[in-house]
Short mmCIF file of the C-alpha atoms (twelve columns), coordinates in Angstrom:
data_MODEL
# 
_entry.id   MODEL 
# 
loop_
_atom_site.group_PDB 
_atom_site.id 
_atom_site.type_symbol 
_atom_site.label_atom_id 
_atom_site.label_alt_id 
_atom_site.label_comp_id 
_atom_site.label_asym_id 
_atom_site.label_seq_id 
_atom_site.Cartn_x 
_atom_site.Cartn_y 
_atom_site.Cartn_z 
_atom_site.pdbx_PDB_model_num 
ATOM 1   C CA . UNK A 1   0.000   0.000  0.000   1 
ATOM 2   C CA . UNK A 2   3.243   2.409  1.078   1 
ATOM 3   C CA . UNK A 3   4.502   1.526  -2.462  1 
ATOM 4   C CA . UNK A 4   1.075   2.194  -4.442  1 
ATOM 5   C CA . UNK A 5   0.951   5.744  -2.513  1 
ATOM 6   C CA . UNK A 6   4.643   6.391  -3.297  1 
ATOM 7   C CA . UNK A 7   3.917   5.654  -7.028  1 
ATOM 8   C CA . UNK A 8   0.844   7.643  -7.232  1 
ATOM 9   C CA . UNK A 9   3.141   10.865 -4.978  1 
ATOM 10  C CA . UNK A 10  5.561   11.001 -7.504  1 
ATOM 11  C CA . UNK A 11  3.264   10.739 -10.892 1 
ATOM 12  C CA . UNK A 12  1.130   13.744 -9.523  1 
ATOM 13  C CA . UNK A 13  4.300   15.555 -8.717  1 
ATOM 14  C CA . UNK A 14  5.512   14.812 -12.363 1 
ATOM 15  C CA . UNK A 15  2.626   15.963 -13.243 1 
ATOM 16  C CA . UNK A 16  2.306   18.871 -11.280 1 
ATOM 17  C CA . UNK A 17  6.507   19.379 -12.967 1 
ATOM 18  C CA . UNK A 18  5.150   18.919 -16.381 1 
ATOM 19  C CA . UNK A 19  2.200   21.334 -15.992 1 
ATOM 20  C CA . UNK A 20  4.820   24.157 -15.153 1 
ATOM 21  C CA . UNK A 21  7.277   23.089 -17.906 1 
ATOM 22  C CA . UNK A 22  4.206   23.419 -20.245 1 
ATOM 23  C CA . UNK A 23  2.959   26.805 -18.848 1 
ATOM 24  C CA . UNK A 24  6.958   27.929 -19.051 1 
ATOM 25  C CA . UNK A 25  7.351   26.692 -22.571 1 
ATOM 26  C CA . UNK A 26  4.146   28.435 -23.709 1 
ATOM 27  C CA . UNK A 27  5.279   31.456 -21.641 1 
ATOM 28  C CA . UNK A 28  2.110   31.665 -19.796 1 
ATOM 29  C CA . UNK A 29  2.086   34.152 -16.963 1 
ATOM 30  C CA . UNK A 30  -1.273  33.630 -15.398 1 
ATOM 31  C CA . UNK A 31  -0.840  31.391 -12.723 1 
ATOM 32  C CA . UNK A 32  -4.774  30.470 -12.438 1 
ATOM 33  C CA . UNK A 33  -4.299  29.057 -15.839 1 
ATOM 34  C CA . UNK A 34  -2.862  25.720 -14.430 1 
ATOM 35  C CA . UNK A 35  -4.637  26.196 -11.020 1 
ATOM 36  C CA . UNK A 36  -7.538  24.209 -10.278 1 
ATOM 37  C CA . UNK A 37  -9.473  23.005 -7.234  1 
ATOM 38  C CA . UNK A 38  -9.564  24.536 -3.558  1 
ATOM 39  C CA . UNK A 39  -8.671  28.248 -3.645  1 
ATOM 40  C CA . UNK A 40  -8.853  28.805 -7.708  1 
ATOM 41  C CA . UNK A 41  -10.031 31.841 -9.577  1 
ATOM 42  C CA . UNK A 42  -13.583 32.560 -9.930  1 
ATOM 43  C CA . UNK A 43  -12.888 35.625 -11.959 1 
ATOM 44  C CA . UNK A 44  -13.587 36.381 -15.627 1 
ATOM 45  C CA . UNK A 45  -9.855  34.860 -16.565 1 
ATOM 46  C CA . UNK A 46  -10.780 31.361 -15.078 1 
ATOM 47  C CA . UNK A 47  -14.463 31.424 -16.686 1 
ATOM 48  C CA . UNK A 48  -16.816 33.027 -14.539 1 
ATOM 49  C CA . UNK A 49  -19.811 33.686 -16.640 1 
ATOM 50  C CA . UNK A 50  -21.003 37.633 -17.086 1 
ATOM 51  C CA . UNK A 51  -23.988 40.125 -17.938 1 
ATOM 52  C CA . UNK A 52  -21.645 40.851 -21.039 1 
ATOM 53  C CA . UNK A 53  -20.653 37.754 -21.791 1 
ATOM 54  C CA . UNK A 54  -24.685 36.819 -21.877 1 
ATOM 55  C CA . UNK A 55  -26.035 39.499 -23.590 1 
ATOM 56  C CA . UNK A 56  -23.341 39.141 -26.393 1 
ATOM 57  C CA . UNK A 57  -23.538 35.449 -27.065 1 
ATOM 58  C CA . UNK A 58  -26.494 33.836 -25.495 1 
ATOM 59  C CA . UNK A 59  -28.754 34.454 -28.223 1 
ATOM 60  C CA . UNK A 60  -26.851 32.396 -30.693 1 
ATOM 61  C CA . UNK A 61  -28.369 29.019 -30.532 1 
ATOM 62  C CA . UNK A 62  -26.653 27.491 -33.106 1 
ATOM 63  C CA . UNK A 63  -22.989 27.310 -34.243 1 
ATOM 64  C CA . UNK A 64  -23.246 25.785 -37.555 1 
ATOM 65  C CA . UNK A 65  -25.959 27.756 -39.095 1 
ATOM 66  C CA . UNK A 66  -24.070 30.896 -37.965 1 
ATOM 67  C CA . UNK A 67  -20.939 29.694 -39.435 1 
ATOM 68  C CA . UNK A 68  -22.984 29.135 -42.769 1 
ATOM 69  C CA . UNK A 69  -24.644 32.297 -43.172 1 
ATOM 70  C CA . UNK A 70  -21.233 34.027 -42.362 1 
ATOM 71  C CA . UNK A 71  -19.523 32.025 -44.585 1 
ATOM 72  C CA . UNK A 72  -21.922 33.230 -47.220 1 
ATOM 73  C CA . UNK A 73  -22.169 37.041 -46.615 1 
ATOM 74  C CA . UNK A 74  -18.066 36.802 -46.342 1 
ATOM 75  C CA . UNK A 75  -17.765 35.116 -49.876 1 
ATOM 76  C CA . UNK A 76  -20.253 37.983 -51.067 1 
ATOM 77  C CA . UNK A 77  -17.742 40.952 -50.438 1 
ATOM 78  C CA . UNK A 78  -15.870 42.172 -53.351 1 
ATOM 79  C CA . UNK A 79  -12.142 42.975 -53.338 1 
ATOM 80  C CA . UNK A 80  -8.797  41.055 -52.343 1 
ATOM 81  C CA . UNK A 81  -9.958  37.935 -50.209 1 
ATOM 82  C CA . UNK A 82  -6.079  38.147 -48.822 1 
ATOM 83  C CA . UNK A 83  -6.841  41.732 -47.193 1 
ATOM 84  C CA . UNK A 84  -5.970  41.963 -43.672 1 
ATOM 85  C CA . UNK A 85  -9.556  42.262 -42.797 1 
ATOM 86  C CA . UNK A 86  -11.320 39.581 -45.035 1 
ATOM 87  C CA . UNK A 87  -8.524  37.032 -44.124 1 
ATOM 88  C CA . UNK A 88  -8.595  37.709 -40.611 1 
ATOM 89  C CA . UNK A 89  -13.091 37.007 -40.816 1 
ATOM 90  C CA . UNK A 90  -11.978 33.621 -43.007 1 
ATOM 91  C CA . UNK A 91  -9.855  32.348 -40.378 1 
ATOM 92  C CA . UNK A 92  -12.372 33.191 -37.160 1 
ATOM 93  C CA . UNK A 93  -15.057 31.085 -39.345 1 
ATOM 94  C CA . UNK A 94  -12.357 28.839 -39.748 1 
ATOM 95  C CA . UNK A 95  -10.880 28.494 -36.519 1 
ATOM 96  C CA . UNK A 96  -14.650 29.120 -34.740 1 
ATOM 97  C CA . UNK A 97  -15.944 25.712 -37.096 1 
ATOM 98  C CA . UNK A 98  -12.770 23.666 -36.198 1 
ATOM 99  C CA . UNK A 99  -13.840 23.940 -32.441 1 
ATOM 100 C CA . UNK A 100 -18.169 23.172 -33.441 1 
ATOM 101 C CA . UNK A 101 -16.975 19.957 -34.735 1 
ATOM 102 C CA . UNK A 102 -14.553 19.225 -31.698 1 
ATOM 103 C CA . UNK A 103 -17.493 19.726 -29.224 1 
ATOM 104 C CA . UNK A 104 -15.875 22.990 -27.597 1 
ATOM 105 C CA . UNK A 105 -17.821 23.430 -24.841 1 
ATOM 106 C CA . UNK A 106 -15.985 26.111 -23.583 1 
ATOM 107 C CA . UNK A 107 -16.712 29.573 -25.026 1 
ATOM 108 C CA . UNK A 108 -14.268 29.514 -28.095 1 
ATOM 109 C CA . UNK A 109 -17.236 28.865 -30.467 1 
ATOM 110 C CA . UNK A 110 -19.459 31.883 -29.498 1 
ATOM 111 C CA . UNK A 111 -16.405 34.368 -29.649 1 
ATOM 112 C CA . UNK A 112 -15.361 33.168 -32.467 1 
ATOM 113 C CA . UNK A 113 -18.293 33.959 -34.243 1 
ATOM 114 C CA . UNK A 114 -18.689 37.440 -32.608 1 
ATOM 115 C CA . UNK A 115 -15.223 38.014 -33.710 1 
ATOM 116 C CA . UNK A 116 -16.053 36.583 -37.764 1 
ATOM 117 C CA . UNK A 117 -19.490 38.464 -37.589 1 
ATOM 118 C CA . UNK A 118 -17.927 41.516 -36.322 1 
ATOM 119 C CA . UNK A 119 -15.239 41.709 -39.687 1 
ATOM 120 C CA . UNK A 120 -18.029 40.398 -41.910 1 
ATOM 121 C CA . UNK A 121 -20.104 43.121 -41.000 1 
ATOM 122 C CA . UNK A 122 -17.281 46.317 -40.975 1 
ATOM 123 C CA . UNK A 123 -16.515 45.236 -44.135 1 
ATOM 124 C CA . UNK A 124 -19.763 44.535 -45.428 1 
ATOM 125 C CA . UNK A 125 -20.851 48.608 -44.369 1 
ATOM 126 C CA . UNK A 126 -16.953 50.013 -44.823 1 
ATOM 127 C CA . UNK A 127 -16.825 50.635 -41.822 1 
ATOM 128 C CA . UNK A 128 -13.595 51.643 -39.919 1 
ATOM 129 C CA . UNK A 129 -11.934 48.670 -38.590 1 
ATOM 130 C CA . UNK A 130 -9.487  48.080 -35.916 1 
ATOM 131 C CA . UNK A 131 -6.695  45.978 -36.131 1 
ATOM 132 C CA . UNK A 132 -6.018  45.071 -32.641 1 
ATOM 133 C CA . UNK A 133 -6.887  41.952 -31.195 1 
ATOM 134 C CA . UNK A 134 -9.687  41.577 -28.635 1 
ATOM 135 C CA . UNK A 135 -9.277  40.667 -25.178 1 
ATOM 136 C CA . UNK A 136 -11.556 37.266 -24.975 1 
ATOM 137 C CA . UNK A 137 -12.882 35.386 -21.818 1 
ATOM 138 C CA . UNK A 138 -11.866 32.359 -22.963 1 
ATOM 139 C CA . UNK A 139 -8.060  33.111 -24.102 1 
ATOM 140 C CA . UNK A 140 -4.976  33.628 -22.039 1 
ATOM 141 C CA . UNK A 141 -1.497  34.521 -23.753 1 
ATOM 142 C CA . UNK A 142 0.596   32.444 -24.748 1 
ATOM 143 C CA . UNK A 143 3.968   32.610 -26.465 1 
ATOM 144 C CA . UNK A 144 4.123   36.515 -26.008 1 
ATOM 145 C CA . UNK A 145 7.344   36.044 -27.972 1 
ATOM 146 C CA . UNK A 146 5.770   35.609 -31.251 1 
ATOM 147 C CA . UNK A 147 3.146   37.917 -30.203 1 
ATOM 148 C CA . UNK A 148 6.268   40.548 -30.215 1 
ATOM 149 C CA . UNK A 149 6.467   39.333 -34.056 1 
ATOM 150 C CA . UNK A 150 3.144   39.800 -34.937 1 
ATOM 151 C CA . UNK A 151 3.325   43.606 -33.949 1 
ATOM 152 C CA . UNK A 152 6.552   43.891 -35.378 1 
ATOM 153 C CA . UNK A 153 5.656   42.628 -39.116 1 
ATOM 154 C CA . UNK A 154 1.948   44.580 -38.453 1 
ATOM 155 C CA . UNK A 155 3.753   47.841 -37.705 1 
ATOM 156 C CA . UNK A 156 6.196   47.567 -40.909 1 
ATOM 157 C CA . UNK A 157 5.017   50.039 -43.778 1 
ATOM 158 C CA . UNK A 158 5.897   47.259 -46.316 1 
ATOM 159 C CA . UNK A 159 2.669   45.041 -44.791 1 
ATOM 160 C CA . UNK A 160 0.095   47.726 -45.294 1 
ATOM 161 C CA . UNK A 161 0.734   47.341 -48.651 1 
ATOM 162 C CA . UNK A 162 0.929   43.822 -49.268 1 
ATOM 163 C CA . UNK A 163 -1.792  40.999 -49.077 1 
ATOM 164 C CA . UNK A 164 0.516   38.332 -49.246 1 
ATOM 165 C CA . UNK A 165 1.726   39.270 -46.504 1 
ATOM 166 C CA . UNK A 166 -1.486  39.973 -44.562 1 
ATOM 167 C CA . UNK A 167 -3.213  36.606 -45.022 1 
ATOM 168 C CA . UNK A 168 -0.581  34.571 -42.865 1 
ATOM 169 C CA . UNK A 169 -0.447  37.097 -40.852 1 
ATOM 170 C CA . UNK A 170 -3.804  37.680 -39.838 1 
ATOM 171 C CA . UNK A 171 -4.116  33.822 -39.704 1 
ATOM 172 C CA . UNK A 172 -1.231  34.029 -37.489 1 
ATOM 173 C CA . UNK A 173 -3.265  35.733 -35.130 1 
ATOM 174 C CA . UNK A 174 -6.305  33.751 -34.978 1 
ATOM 175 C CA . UNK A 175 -3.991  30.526 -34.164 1 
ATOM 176 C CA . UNK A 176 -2.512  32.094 -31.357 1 
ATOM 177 C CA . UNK A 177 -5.508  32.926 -29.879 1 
ATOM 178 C CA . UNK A 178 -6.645  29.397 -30.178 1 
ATOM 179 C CA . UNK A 179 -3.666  28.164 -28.822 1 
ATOM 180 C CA . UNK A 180 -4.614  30.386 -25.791 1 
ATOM 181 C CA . UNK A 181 -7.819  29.078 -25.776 1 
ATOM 182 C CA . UNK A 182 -6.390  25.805 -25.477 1 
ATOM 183 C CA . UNK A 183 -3.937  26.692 -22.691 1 
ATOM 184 C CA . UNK A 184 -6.821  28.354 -20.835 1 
ATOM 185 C CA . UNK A 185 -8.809  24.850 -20.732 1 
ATOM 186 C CA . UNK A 186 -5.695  23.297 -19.237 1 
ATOM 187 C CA . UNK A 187 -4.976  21.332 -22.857 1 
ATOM 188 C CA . UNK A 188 -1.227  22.221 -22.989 1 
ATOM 189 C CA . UNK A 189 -0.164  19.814 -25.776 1 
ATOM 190 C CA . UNK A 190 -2.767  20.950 -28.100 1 
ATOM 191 C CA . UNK A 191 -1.549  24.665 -27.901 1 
ATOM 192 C CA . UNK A 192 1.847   23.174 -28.204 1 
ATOM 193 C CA . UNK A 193 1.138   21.374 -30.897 1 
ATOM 194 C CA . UNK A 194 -0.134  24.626 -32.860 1 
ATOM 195 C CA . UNK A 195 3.191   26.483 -32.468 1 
ATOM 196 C CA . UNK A 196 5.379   25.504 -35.418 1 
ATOM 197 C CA . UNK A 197 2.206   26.204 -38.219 1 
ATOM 198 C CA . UNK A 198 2.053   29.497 -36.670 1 
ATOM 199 C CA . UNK A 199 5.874   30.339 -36.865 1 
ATOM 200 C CA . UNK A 200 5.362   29.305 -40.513 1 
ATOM 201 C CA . UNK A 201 2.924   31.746 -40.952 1 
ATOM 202 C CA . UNK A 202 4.676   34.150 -39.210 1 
ATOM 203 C CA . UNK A 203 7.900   33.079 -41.531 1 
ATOM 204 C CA . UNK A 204 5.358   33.067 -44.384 1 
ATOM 205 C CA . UNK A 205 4.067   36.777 -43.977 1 
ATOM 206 C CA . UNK A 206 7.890   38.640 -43.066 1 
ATOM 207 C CA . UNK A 207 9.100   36.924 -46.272 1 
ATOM 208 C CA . UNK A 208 6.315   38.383 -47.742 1 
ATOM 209 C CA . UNK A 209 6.367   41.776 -46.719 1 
ATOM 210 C CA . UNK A 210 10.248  41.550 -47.762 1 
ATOM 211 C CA . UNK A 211 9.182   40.873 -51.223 1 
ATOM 212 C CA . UNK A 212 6.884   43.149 -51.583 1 
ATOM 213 C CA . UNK A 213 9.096   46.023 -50.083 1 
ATOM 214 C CA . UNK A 214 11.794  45.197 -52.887 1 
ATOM 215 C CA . UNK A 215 11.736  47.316 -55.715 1 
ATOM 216 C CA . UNK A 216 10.249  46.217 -59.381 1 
ATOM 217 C CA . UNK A 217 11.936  46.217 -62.147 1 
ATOM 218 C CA . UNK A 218 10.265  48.174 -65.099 1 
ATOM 219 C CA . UNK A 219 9.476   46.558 -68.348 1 
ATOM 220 C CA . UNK A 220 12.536  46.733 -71.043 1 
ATOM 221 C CA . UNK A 221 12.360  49.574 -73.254 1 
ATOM 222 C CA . UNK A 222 13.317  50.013 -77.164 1 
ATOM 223 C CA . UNK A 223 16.961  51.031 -77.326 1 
ATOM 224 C CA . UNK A 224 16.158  55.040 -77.943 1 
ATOM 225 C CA . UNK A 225 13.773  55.363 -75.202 1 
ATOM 226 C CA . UNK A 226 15.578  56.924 -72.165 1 
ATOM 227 C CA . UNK A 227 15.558  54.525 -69.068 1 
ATOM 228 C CA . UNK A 228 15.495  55.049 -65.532 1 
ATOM 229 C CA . UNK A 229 15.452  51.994 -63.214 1 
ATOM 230 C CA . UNK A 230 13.296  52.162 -60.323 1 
ATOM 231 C CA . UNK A 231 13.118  54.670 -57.542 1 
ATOM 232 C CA . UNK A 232 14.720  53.000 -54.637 1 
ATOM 233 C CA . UNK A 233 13.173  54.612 -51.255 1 
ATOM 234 C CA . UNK A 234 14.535  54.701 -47.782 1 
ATOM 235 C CA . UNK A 235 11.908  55.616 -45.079 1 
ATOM 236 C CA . UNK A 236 12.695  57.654 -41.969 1 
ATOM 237 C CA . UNK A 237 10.473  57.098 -39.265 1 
ATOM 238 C CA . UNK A 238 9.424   60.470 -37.710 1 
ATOM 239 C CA . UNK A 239 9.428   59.121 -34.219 1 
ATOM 240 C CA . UNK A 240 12.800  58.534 -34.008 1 
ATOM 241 C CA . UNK A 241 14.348  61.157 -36.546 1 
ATOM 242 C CA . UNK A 242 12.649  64.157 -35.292 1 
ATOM 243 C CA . UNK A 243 11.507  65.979 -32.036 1 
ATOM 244 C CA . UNK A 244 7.667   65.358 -31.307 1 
ATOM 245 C CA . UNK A 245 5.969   68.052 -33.629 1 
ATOM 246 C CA . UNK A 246 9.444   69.566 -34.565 1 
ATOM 247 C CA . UNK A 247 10.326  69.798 -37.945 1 
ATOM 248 C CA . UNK A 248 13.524  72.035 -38.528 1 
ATOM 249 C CA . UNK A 249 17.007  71.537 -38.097 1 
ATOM 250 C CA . UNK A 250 17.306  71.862 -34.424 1 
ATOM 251 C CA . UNK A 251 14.875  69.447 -33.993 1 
ATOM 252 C CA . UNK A 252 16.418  66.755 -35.635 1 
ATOM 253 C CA . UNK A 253 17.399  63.676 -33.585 1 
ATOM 254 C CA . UNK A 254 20.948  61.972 -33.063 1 
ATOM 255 C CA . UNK A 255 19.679  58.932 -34.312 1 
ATOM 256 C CA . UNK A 256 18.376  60.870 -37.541 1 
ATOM 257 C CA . UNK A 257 21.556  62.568 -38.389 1 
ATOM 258 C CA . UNK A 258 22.800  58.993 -38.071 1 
ATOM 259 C CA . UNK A 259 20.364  57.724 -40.642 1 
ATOM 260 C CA . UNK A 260 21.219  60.628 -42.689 1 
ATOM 261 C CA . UNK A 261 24.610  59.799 -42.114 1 
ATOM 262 C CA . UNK A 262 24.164  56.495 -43.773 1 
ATOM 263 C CA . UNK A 263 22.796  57.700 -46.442 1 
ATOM 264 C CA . UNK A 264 25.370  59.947 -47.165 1 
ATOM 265 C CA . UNK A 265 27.886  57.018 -47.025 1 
ATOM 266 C CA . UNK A 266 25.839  55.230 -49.215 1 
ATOM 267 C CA . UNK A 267 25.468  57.833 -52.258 1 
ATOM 268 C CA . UNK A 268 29.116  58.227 -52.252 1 
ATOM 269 C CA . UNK A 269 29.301  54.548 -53.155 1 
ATOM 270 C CA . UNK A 270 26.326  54.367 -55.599 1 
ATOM 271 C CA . UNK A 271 26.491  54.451 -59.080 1 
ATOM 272 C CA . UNK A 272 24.313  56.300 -61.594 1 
ATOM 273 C CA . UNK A 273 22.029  58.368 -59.630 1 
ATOM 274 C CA . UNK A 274 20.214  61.034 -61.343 1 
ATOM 275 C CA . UNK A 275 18.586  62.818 -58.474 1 
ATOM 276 C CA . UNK A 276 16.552  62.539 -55.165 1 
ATOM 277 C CA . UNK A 277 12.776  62.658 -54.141 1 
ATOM 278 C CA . UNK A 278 12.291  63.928 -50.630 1 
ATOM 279 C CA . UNK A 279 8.598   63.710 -49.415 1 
ATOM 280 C CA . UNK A 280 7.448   63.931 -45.923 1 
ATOM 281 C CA . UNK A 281 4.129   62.515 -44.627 1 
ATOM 282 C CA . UNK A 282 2.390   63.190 -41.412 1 
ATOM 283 C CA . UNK A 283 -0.519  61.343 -39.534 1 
ATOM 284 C CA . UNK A 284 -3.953  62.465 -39.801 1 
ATOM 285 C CA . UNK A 285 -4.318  64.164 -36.626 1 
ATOM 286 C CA . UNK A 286 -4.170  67.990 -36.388 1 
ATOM 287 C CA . UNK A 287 -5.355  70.521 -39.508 1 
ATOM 288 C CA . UNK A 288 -4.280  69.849 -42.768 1 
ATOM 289 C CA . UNK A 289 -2.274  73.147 -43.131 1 
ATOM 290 C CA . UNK A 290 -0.233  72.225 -40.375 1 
ATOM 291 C CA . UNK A 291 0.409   69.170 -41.340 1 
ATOM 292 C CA . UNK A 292 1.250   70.021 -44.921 1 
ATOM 293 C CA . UNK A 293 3.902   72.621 -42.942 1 
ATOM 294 C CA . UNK A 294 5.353   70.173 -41.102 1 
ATOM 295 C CA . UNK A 295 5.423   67.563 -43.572 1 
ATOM 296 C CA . UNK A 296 7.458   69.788 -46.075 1 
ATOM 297 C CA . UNK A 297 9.237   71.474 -43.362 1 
ATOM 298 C CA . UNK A 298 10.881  68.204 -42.347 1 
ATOM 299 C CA . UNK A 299 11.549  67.311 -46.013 1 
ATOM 300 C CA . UNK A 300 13.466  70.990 -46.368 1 
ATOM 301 C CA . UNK A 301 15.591  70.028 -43.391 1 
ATOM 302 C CA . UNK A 302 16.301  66.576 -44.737 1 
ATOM 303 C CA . UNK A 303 17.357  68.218 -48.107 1 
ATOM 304 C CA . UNK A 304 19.559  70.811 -46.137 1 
ATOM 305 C CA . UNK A 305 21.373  68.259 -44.127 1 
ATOM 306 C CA . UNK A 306 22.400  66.008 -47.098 1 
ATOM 307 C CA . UNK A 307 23.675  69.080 -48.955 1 
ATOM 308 C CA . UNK A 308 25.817  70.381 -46.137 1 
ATOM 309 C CA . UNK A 309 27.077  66.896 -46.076 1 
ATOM 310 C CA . UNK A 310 28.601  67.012 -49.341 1 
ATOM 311 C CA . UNK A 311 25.341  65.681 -51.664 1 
ATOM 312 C CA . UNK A 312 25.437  67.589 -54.609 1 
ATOM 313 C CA . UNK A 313 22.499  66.015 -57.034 1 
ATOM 314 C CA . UNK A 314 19.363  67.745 -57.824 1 
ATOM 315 C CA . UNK A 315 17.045  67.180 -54.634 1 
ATOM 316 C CA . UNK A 316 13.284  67.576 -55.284 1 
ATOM 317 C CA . UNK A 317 10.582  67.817 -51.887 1 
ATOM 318 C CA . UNK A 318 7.803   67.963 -51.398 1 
ATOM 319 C CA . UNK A 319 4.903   67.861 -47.754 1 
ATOM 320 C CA . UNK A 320 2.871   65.118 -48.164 1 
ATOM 321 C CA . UNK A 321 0.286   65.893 -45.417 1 
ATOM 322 C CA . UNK A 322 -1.520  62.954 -44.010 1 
ATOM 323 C CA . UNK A 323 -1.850  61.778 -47.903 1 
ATOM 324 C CA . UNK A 324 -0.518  57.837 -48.256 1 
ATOM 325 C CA . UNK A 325 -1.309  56.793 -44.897 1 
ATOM 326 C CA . UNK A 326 0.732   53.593 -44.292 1 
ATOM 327 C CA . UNK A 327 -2.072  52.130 -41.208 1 
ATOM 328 C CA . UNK A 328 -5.460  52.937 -40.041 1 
ATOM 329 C CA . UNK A 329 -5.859  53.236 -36.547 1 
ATOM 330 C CA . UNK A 330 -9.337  53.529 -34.663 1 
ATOM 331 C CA . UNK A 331 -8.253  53.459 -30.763 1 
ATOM 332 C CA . UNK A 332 -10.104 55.863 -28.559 1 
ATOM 333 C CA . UNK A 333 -7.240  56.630 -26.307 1 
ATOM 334 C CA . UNK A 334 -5.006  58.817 -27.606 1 
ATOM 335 C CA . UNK A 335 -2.008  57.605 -26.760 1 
ATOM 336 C CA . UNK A 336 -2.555  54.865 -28.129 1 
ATOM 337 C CA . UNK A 337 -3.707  56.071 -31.214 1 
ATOM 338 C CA . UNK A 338 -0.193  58.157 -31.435 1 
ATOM 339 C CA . UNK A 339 1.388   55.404 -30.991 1 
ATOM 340 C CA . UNK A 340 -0.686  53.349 -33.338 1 
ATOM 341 C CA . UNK A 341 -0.547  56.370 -36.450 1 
ATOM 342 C CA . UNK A 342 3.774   55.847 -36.014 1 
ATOM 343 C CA . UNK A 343 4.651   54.284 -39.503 1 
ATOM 344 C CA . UNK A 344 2.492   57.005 -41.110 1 
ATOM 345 C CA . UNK A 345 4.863   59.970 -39.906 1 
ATOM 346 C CA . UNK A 346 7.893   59.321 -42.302 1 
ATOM 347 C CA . UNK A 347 10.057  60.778 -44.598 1 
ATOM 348 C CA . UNK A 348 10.888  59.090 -48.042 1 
ATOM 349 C CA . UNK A 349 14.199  59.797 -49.791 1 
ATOM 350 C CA . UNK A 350 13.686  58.455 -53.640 1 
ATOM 351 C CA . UNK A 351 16.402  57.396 -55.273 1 
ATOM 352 C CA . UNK A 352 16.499  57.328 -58.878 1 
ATOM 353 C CA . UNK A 353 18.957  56.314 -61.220 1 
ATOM 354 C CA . UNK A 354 20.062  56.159 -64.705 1 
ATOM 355 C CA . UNK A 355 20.409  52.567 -66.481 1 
ATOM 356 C CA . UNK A 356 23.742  50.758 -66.881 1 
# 
């Protein structure tokens, strides 16, 4: 009996070891997640049922038909089915059906088709859309790590222009929210298990974005026609090139006189440029005359520091304004809606140049 009790000590301990080695491996910090029994959570993280919760999903009665008629007003929408947006709605349903057929019991099912019906709908009315991801009572985080990827590849100019690169990503997402759906319910392996197709995604959509940030070459061109390859363009984040609002020379950062620096270094080693494009670009918020000040006032200072610098080609600028916004933001706090509007206060420096 001493022997039996021994035996059954040690396999809750390992156990107990392998719970933490899961919740360490998926980087969960929520202890309540792996906390069950006498003395756990009764809050909204460990389940607890609200008004909200209730009001938001009670009514739906039945998974699959919502899926269907989702499904259906989803395929109906016209444009790019690899938008951020549309993909991100495709993979809920996706994700949402996956779960119906599993029996989830747990929640996932209903959020997941608040989350597809709440895409299908913005879209289906244009409405303004945000790209953050929700908060959900039946998800904790896991693998915050590749969460820090997700924002990094979302906040790169290069996505917001390419669908390639938005479909993985957005599927991205969804996965890792099922994998902390999975982690919540205590089923470690399965949210382990979902890791390495979501680093492929991941991989999937920063190759992408790479691509599509590469210039294209232009069509070839009979033999009298004068040529120009590409412009090649180097973006300057305002953040970290200029003073907050500050546009002239003084307010110019260290670490944009070292960007400037670089490019300086780099012209001298280029061949066959012709000239330079300088346009600057604010965010939306503030009037448009100020921001069409700013935007060329921080162009005119760019333009002045390369030519004290020794940069003698032909430099055209020009103030963008909020024109060409790189992301749409919709928070409410301002803050975070600075924060959010970042990639869209730039400066571009075209480079063109002659053919060989």
């Amino acid at each position: 009996m001493k022997f039996q009790l021994t035996i059954l000590a040690c396999a809750l301990a390992l156990a107990g070891c392998a719970s933490q080695a899961a919740r360490d491996r998926l980087g969960i910090e929520d202890p309540t997640v792996i906390k069950t029994g006498v003395g756990a959570s009764q809050d909204i993280a460990a389940g607890a049922v609200t008004p909200q919760w209730l009001s938001t999903y009670a009514p739906i009665t039945s998974g699959g038909e919502a899926f269907a008629s989702l499904q259906q007003r989803l395929d109906k929408l016209p444009g790019d089915k690899n938008g951020y947006f549309h993909a991100k709605a495709q993979c809920w349903i996706d994700a949402g059906q996956a779960e119906w057929h599993a029996h989830d019991q747990w929640g996932f099912v209903e959020e997941a088709i608040g989350q597809a019906a709440m895409l299908t709908f913005g879209l289906e009315n244009n409405t303004q859309l945000s790209a953050a991801n929700p908060e959900l009572r039946t998800v904790s985080t896991v693998r915050p790590d590749l969460w820090k990827i997700v924002n990094v590849i979302k906040s790169d100019p290069a996505t917001a222009q390419c669908p390639e690169a938005q479909q993985p990503l957005a599927c991205a997402e969804v996965d890792l929210m099922l994998a902390g759906h999975h982690a919540w319910t205590r089923n470690f392996s399965a949210a382990e298990q979902s890791i390495p197709g979501i680093q492929d995604k991941l991989r999937k959509s920063a190759e992408a974005a790479l691509q599509c940030a590469q210039p294209k070459q232009t069509a070839a061109l009979p033999a009298s026609t004068p040529v120009h390859a590409p412009a090649q363009t180097i973006t300057l984040r305002a953040d970290s090139s200029f003073r907050f609002n500050g546009g002239d020379i003084a307010a110019l950062l260290p670490s944009g006189q070292e960007q400037l620096n670089a490019v300086v270094t780099g012209l001298q080693k280029a061949k066959n440029i012709t000239r330079l494009n300088i346009s600057g670009y604010t965010d939306r918020l503030g009037s448009d005359d100020y921001n069409q000040k700013l935007s060329l006032q921080r162009a005119v200072t760019v333009r002045t520091y390369l030519i004290k610098r020794g940069v003698t080609l032909p430099i055209n600028v020009s103030g963008q304004g909020k024109a060409k916004p790189l992301v749409a933001c919709t928070q409410t706090n301002r803050d975070e809606l600075v924060k959010c509007l970042a990639p869209n206060r730039r400066v571009e420096i075209d480079f063109v140049r002659d053919a060989d």
